[in-house]
C-alpha positions as CSV (number, residue, x, y, z in Angstrom):
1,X,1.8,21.0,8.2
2,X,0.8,17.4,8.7
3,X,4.3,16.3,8.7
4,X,5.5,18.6,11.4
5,X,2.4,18.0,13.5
6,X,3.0,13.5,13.1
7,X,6.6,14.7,14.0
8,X,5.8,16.9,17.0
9,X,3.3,13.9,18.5
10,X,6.0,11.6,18.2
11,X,8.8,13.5,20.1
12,X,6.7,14.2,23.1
13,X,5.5,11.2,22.9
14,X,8.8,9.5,22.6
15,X,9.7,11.7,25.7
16,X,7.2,10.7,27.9
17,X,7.1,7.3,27.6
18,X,11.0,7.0,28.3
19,X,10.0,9.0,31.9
20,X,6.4,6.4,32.1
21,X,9.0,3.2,31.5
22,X,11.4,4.8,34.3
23,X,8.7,4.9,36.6
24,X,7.7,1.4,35.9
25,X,11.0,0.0,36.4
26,X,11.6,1.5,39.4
27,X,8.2,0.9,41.1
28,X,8.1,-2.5,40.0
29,X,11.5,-2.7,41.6
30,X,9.9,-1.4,44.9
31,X,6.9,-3.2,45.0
32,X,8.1,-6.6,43.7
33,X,5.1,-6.4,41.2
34,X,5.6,-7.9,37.7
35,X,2.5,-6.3,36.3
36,X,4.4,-3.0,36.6
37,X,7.7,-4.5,35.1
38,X,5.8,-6.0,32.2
39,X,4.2,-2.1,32.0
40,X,7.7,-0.7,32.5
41,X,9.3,-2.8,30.0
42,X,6.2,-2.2,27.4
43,X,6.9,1.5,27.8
44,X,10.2,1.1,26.9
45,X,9.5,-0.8,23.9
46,X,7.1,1.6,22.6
47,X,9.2,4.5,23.5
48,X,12.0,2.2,21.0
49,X,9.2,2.0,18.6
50,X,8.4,5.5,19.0
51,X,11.6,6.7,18.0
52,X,11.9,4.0,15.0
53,X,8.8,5.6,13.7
54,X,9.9,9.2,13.7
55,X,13.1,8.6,11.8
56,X,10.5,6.9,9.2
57,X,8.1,9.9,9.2
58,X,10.7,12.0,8.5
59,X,12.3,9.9,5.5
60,X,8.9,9.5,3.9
61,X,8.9,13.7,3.6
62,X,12.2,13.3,1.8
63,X,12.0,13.3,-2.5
64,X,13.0,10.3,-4.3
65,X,16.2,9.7,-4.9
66,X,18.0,7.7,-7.1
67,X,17.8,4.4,-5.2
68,X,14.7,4.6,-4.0
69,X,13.1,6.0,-7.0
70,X,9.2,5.3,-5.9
71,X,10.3,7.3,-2.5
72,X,10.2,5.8,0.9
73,X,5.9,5.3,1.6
74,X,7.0,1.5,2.1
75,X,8.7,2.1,5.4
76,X,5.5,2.5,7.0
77,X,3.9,-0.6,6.6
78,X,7.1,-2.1,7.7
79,X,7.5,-0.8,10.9
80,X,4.2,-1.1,11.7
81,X,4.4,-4.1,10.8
82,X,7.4,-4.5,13.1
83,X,5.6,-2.6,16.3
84,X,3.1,-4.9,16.5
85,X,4.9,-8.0,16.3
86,X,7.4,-7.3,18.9
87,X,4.0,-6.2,21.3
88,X,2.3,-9.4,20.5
89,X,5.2,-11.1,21.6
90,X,5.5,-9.4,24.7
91,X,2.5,-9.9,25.6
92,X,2.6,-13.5,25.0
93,X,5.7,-14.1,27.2
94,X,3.9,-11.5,30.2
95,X,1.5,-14.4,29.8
96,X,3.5,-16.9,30.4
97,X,5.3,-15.1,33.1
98,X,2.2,-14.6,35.1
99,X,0.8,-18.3,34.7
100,X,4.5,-19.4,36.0
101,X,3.5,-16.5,38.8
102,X,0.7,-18.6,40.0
103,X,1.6,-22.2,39.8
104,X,4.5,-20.4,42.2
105,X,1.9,-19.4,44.9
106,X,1.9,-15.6,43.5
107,X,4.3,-13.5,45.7
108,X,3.6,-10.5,48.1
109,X,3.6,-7.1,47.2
110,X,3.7,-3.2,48.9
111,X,0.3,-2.5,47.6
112,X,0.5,1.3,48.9
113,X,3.6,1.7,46.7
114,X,1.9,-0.2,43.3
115,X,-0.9,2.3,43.8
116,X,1.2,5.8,43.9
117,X,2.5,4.6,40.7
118,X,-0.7,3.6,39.0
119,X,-2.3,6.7,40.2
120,X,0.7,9.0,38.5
121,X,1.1,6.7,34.9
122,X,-3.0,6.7,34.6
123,X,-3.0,10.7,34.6
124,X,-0.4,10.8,32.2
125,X,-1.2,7.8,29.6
126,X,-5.3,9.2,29.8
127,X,-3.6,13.1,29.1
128,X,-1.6,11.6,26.2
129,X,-4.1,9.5,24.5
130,X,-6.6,12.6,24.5
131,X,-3.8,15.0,23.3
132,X,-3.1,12.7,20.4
133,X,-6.3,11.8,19.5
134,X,-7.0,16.1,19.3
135,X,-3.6,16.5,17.3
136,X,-4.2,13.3,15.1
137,X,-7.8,15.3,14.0
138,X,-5.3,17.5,12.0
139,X,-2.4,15.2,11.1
140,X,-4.1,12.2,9.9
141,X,-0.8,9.7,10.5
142,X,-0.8,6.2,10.8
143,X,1.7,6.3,13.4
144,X,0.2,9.2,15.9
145,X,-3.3,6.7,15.0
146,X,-1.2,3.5,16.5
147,X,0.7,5.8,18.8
148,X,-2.8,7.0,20.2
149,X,-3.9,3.1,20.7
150,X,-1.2,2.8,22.4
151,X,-1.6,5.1,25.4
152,X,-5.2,4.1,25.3
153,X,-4.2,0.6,26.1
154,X,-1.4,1.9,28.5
155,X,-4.3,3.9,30.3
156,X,-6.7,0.7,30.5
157,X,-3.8,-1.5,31.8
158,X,-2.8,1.1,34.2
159,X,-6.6,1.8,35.4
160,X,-6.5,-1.9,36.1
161,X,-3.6,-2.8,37.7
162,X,-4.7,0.2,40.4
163,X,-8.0,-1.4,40.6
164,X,-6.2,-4.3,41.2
165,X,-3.8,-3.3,43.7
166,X,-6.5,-1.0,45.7
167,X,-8.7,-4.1,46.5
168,X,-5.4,-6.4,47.0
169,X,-4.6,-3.4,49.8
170,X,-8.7,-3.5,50.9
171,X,-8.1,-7.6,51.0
172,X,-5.7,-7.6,53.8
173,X,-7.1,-7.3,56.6
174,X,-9.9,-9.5,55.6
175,X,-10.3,-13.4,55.9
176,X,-9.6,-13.0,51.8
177,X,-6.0,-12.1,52.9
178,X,-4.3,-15.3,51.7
179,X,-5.2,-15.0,47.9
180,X,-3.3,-11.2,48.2
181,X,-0.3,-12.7,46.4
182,X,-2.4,-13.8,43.8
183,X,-3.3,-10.9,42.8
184,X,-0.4,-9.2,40.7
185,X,0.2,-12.5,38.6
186,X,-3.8,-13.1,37.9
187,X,-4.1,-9.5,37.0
188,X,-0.7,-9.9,34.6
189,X,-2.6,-12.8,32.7
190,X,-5.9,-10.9,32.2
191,X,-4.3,-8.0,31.0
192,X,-2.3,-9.5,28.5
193,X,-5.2,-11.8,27.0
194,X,-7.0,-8.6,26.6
195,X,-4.2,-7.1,25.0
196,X,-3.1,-9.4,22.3
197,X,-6.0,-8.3,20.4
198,X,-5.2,-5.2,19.5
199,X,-1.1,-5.9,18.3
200,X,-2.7,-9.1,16.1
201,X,-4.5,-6.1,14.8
202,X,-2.1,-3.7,13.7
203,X,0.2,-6.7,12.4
204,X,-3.1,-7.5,9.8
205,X,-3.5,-3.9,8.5
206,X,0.0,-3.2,8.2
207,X,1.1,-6.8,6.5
208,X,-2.1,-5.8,3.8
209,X,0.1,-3.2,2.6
210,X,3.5,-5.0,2.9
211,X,1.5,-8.0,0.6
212,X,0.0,-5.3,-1.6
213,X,-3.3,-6.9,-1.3
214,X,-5.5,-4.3,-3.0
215,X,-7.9,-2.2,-0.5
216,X,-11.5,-2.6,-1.3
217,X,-12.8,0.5,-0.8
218,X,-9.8,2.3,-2.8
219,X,-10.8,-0.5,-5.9
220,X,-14.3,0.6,-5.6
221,X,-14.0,3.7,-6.0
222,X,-11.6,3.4,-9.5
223,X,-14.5,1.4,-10.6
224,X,-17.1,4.1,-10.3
225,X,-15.1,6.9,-11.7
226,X,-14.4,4.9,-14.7
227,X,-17.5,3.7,-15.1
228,X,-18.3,7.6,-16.8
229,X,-15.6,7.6,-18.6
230,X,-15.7,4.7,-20.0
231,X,-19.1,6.5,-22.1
232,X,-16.8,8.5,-24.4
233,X,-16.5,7.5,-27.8
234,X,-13.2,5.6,-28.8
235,X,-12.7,4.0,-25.4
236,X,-13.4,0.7,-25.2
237,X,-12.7,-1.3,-21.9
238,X,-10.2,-1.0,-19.2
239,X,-7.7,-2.7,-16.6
240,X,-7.4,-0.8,-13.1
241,X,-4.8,-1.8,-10.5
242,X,-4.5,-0.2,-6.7
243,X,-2.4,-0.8,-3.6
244,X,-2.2,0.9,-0.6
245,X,1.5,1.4,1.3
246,X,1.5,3.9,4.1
247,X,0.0,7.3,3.4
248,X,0.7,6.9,-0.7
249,X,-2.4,5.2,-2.6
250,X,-1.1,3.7,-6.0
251,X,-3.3,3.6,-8.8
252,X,-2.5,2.0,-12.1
253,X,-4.8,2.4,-15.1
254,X,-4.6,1.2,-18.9
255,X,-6.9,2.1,-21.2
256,X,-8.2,0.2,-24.3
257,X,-8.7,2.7,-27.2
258,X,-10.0,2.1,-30.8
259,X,-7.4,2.4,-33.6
260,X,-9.1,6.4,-34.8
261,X,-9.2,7.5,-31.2
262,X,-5.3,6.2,-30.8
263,X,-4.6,8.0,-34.2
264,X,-6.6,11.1,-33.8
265,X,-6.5,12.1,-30.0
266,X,-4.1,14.7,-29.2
267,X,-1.9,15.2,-25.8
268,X,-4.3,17.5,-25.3
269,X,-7.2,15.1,-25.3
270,X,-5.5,12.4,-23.4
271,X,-5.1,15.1,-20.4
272,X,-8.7,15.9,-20.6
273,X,-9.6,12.2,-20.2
274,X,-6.5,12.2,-16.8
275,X,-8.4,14.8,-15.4
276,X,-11.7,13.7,-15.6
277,X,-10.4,10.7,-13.7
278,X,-8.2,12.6,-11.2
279,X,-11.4,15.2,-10.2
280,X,-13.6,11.9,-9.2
281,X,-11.2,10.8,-6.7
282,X,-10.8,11.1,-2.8
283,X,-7.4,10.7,-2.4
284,X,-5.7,13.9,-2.5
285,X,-3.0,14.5,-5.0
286,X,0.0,14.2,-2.9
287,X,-1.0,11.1,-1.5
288,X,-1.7,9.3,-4.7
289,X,0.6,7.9,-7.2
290,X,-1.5,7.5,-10.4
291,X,-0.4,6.8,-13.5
292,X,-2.7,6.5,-17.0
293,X,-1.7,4.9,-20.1
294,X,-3.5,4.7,-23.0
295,X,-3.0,1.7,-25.8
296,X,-5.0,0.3,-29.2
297,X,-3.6,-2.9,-28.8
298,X,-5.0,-5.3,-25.9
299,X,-2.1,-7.4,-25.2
300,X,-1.0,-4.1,-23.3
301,X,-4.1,-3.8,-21.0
């Protein structure tokens, strides 16, 4: 159910942004404004992005095969990984483009035009964000989550570039009239200083996963349900592992026995001792590769 939700988020998604990049292009066209290219052309990377990470959500569903034997969770990190980069460095040459924008002297723009197509994109980016953020409730994807920020941020751009362009229009016929050209490249390098946050962002929690660096909270909680278990008789210290790589939590365990309990314990007993461990964690099964082994001698652990 989670998996066709993430999908059906995606592909509407996917869908409007291609029509919300359209509109950029073309008004940007019209209205000379590079804000709305820069939002046009952001729309159409995400939309590529978008579509990247559907193909991915839908390979993660598939079983293992003999290649990829450990299955396909690693994709995510990865493209993640990948969204963010290529936004961070969009934003950084927007930035560029509008400081270039100013030491030019800024150039005029149809302000009534900017503002038709602010007012359209806001509705739809602010009806998006709060239809994923509903849907993502139930789904619980990494990608509708980072698809969700997305729109948020498209809205907030969006809300200000027609703040922007409403008091550009309100400035003309004022003695403020000659910083009007101003106004498009200013607003593009504001926008994108606010922005970068937010790519940097997903680029950190995604390139955790690609390094394997062990989540805290995931290590911490391997601790405390060991810590119980560790009370039974015959076991005498352990070595815990974890990693986090898209929806699949790996955790790796090796238990110290004494020699009797090696010699004694049955298959059955080992199982009792795998499920006391499963039953006191979070993660849910199918989202958890855990594996237990059990050893007298400690060169193993």
């Amino acid at each position: 159910m989670n998996a066709y939700l993430e999908q059906r988020a995606l592909k509407i998604s996917t869908a409007t942004t291609l029509v919300v990049a359209s509109l950029g292009v073309v008004f940007g066209l019209l209205s000379g404004s590079r804000s709305i290219l820069f939002d046009g052309v952001f729309s159409t990377i995400d939309a590529a992005m978008s579509l990247l990470a559907l193909f991915v959500s839908r390979l993660v569903m598939k079983e293992s095969s003999r290649r990829f034997q450990l299955g396909y969770w690693h994709f995510e990190p990865m493209v993640a990984a990948l969204n963010g980069s290529i936004l961070l460095l969009l934003c950084f040459y927007a930035f560029l483009n509008a400081i270039s924008g100013l030491m030019e002297g800024g150039r005029e723009l149809a302000f009534d035009v900017a503002i038709g197509y602010a007012v359209i994109v806001c509705a739809v980016c602010y009806a998006m964000y709060f239809y994923e953020r509903r849907l993502n409730r139930r789904a619980h994807s990494e990608f509708v989550r980072i698809d969700t920020q997305s729109w948020l941020m498209a809205a907030l751009i969006t809300t200000a570039l027609l703040v922007a362009f409403a008091a550009g229009l309100l400035m003309q016929e004022t003695p403020l009239a000659h910083w009007t050209p101003y106004v498009d490249s200013a607003l593009l390098a504001v926008l994108t200083l606010c922005f970068m946050p937010v790519p940097i962002g997903i680029v950190r929690r995604a390139m955790r996963e690609v390094m394997m660096i062990a989540p805290t909270a995931l290590d911490a909680e391997v601790r405390a349900a060991m810590a119980p278990v560790m009370r039974h008789e015959g076991l005498l210290e352990y070595a815990s592992h974890v990693a986090k790589s898209g929806r699949v939590h790996t955790i790796e365990i090796h238990l110290l026995t004494t020699p009797e309990f090696a010699r004694d314990a049955g298959v059955a007993r080992l199982d009792e001792v795998r499920e006391e461990i499963a039953s006191r964690l979070s993660i849910p099964g199918e989202q958890r590769w855990f594996t237990l082994s059990f050893t007298a001698e400690r060169r193993w652990l």
